[in-house]
TIMAR-896685 format. One record per residue: residue in three letters; x, z, y of N, C-alpha, C in turn. Coordinates in steps of 0.02 Angstrom, whole numbers, plus 50000, padded with zeros to 5 digits. Example, Ala and Ser with C-alpha at 12.3 -4.5 7.8 and 13.67 -1.06 7.14 Angstrom:
2
rec rest ala, n_xx 50660, n_zz 50390, n_yy 49716, ca_xx 50615, ca_zz 50390, ca_yy 49775, c_xx 50660, c_zz 50390, c_yy 49835
rec rest ser, n_xx 50642, n_zz 50354, n_yy 49888, ca_xx 50684, ca_zz 50357, ca_yy 49947, c_xx 50645, c_zz 50394, c_yy 50002
END
This chain:
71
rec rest unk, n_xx 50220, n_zz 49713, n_yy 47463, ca_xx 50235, ca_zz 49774, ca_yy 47499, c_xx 50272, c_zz 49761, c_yy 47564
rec rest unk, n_xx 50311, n_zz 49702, n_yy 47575, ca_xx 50329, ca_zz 49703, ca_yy 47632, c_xx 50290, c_zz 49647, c_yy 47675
rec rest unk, n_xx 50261, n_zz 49643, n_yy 47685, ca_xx 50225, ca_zz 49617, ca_yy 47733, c_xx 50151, c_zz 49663, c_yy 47758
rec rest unk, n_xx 50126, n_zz 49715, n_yy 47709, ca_xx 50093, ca_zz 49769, ca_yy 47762, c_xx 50167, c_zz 49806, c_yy 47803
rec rest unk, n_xx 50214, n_zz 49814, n_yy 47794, ca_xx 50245, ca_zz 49863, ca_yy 47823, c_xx 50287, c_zz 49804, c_yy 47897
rec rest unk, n_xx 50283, n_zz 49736, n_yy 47875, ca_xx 50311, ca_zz 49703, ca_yy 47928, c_xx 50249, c_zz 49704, c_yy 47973
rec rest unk, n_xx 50162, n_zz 49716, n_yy 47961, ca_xx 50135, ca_zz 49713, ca_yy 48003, c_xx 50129, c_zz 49778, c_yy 48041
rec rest unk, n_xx 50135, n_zz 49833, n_yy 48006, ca_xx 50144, ca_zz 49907, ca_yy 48042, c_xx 50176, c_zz 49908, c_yy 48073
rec rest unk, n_xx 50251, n_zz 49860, n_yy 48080, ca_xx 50307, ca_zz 49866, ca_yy 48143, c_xx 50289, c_zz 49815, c_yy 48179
rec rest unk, n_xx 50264, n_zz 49786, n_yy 48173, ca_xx 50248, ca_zz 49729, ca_yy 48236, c_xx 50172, c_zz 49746, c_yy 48268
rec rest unk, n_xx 50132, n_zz 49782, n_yy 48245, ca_xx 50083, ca_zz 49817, ca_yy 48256, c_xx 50122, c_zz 49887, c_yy 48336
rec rest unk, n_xx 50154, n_zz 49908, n_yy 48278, ca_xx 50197, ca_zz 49974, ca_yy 48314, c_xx 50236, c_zz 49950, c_yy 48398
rec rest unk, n_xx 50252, n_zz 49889, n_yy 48392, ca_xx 50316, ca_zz 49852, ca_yy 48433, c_xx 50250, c_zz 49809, c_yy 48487
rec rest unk, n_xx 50178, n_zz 49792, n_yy 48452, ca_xx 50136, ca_zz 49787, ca_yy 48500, c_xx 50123, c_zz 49828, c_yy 48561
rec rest unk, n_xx 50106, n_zz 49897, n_yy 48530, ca_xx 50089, ca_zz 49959, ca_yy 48563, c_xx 50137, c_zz 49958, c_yy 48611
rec rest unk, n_xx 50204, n_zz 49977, n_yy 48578, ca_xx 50256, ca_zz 49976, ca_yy 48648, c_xx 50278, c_zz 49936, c_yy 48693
rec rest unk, n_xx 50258, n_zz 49862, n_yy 48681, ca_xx 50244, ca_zz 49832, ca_yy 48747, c_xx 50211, c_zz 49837, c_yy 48781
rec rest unk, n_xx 50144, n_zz 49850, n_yy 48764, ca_xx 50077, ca_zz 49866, ca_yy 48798, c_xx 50093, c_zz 49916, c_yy 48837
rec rest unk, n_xx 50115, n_zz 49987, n_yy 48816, ca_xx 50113, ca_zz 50050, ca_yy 48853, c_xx 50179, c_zz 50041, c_yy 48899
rec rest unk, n_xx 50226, n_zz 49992, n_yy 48923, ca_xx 50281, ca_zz 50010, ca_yy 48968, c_xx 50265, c_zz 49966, c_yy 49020
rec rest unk, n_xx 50209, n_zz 49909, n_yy 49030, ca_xx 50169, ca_zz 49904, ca_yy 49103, c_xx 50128, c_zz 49944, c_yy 49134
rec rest unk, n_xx 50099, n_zz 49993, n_yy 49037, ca_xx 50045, ca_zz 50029, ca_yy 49099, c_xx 50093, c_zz 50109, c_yy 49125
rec rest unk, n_xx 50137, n_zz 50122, n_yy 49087, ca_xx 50175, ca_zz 50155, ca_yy 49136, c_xx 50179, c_zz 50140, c_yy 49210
rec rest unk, n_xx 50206, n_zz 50093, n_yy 49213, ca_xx 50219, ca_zz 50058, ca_yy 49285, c_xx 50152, c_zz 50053, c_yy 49318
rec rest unk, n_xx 50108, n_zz 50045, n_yy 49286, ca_xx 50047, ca_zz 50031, ca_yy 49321, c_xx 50042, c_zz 50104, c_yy 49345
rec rest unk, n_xx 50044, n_zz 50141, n_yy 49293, ca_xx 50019, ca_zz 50226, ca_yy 49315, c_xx 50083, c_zz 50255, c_yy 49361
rec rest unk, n_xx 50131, n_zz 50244, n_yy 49368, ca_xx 50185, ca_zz 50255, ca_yy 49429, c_xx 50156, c_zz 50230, c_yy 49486
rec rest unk, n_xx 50129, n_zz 50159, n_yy 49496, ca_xx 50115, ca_zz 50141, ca_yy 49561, c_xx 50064, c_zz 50158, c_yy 49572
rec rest unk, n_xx 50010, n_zz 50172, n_yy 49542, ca_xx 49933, ca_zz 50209, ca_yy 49554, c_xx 49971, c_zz 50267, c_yy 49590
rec rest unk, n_xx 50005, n_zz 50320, n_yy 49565, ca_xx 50027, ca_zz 50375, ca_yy 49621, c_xx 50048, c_zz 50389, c_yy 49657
rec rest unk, n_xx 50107, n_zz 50321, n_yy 49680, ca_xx 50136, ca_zz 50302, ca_yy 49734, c_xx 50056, c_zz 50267, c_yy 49786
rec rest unk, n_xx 50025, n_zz 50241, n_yy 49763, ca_xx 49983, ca_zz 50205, ca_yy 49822, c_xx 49937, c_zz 50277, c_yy 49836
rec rest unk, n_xx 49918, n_zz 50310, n_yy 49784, ca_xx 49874, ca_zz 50382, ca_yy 49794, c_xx 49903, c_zz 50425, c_yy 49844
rec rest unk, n_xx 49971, n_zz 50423, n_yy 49861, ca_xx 49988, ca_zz 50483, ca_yy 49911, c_xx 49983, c_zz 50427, c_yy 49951
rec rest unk, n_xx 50018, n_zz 50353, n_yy 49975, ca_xx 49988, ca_zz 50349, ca_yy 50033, c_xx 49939, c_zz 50326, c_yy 50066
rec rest unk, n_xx 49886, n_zz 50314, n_yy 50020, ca_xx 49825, ca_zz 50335, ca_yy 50046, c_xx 49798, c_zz 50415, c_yy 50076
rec rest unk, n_xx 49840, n_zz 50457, n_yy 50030, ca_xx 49815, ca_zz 50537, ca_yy 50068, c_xx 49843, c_zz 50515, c_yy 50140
rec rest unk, n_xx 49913, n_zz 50520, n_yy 50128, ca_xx 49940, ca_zz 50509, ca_yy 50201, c_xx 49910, c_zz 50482, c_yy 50256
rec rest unk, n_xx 49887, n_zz 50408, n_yy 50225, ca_xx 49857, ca_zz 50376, ca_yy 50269, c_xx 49796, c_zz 50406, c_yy 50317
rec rest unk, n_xx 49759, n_zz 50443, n_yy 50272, ca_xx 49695, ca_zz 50489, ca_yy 50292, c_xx 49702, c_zz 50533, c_yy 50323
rec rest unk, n_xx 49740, n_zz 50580, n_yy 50311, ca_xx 49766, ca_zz 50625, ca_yy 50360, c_xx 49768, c_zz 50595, c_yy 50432
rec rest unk, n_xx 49830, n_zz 50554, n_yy 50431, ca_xx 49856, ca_zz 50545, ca_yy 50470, c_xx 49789, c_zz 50506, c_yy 50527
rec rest unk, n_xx 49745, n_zz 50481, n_yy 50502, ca_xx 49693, ca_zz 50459, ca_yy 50522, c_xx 49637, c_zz 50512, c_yy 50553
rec rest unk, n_xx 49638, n_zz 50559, n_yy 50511, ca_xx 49611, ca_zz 50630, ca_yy 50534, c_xx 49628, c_zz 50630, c_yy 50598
rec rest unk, n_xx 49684, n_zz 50645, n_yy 50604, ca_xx 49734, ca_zz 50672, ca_yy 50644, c_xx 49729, c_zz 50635, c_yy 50725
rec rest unk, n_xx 49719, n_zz 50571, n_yy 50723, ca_xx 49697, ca_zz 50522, ca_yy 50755, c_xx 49656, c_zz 50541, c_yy 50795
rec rest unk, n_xx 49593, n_zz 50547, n_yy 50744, ca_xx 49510, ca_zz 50552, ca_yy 50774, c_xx 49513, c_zz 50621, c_yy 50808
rec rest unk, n_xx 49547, n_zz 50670, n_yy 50800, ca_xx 49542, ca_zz 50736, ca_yy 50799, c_xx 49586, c_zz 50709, c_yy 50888
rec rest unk, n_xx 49618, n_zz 50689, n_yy 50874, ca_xx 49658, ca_zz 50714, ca_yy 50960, c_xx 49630, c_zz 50643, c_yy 51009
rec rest unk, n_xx 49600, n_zz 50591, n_yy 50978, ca_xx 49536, ca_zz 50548, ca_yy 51034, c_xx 49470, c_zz 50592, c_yy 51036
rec rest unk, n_xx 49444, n_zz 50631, n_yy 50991, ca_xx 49413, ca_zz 50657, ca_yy 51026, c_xx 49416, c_zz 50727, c_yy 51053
rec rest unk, n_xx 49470, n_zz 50754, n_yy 51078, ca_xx 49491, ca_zz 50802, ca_yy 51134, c_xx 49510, c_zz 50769, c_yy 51181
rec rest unk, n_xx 49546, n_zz 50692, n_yy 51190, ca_xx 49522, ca_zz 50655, ca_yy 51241, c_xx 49471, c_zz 50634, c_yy 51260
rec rest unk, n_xx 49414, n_zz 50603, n_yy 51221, ca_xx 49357, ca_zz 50591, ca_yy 51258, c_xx 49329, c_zz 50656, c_yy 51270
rec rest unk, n_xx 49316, n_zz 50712, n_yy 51261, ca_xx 49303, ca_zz 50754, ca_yy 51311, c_xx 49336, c_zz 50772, c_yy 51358
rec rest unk, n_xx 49393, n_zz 50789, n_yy 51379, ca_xx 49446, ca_zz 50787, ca_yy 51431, c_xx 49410, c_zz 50717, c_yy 51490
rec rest unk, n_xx 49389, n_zz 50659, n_yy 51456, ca_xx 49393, ca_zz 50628, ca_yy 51495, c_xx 49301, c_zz 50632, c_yy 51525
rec rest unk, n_xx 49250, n_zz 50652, n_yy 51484, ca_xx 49187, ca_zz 50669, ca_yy 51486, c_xx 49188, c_zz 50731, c_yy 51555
rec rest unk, n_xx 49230, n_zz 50774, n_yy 51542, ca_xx 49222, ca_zz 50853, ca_yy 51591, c_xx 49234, c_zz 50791, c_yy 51662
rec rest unk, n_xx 49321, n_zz 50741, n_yy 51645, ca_xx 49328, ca_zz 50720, ca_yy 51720, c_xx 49245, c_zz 50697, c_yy 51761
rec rest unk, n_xx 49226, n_zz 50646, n_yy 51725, ca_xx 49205, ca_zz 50597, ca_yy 51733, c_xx 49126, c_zz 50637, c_yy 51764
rec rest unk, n_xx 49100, n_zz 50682, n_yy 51718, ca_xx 49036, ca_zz 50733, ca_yy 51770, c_xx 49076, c_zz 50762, c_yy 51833
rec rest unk, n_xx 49129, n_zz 50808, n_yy 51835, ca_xx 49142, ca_zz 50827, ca_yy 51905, c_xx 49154, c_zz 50771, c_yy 51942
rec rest unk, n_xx 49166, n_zz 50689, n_yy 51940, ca_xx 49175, ca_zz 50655, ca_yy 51969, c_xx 49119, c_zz 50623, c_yy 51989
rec rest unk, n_xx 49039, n_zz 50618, n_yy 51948, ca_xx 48972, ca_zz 50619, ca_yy 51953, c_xx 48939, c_zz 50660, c_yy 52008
rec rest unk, n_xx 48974, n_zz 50738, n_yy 51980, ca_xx 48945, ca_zz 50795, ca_yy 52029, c_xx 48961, c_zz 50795, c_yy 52100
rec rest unk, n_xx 49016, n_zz 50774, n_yy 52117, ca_xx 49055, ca_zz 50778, ca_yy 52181, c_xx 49004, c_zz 50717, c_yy 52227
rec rest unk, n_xx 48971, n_zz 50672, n_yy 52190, ca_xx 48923, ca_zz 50606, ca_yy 52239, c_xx 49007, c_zz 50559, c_yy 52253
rec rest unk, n_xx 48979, n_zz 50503, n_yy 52285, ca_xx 48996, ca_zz 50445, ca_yy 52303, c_xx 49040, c_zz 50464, c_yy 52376
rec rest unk, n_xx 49100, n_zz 50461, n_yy 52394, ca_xx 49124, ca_zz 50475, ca_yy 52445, c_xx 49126, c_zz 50409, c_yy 52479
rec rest unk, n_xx 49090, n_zz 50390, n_yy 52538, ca_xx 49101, ca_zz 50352, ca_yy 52603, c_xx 49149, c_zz 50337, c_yy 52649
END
């Protein structure tokens, strides 16, 4: 009788080593998950205001087309 019950606690004492890396594992999965959002955004955010510069710089660049070659 005591040796199924020494394997149920060392069975039991398996489990809870096992599950307090993947804690940690599952803490840092959500720490890297927001900054990846972040990262994206912020990347959004990027593309979104180069391209209101490249048009800004598209409008210059035809009236500077339209105007011809000054001599």
């Amino acid at each position: 009788m005591l040796w199924p019950m020494i394997a149920i606690a060392l069975g039991f004492l398996g489990l809870v080593v096992l599950a307090v890396p993947a804690v940690r594992v599952f803490t840092e999965v959500r720490r890297l998950s927001r900054q990846v959002a972040d990262a994206s955004l912020r990347i959004g955010q990027a593309a979104g205001d180069l391209e209101a510069a490249a048009t800004g710089l598209a409008r210059s660049g035809e009236a500077l087309g339209q105007a011809g070659p000054q001599a």
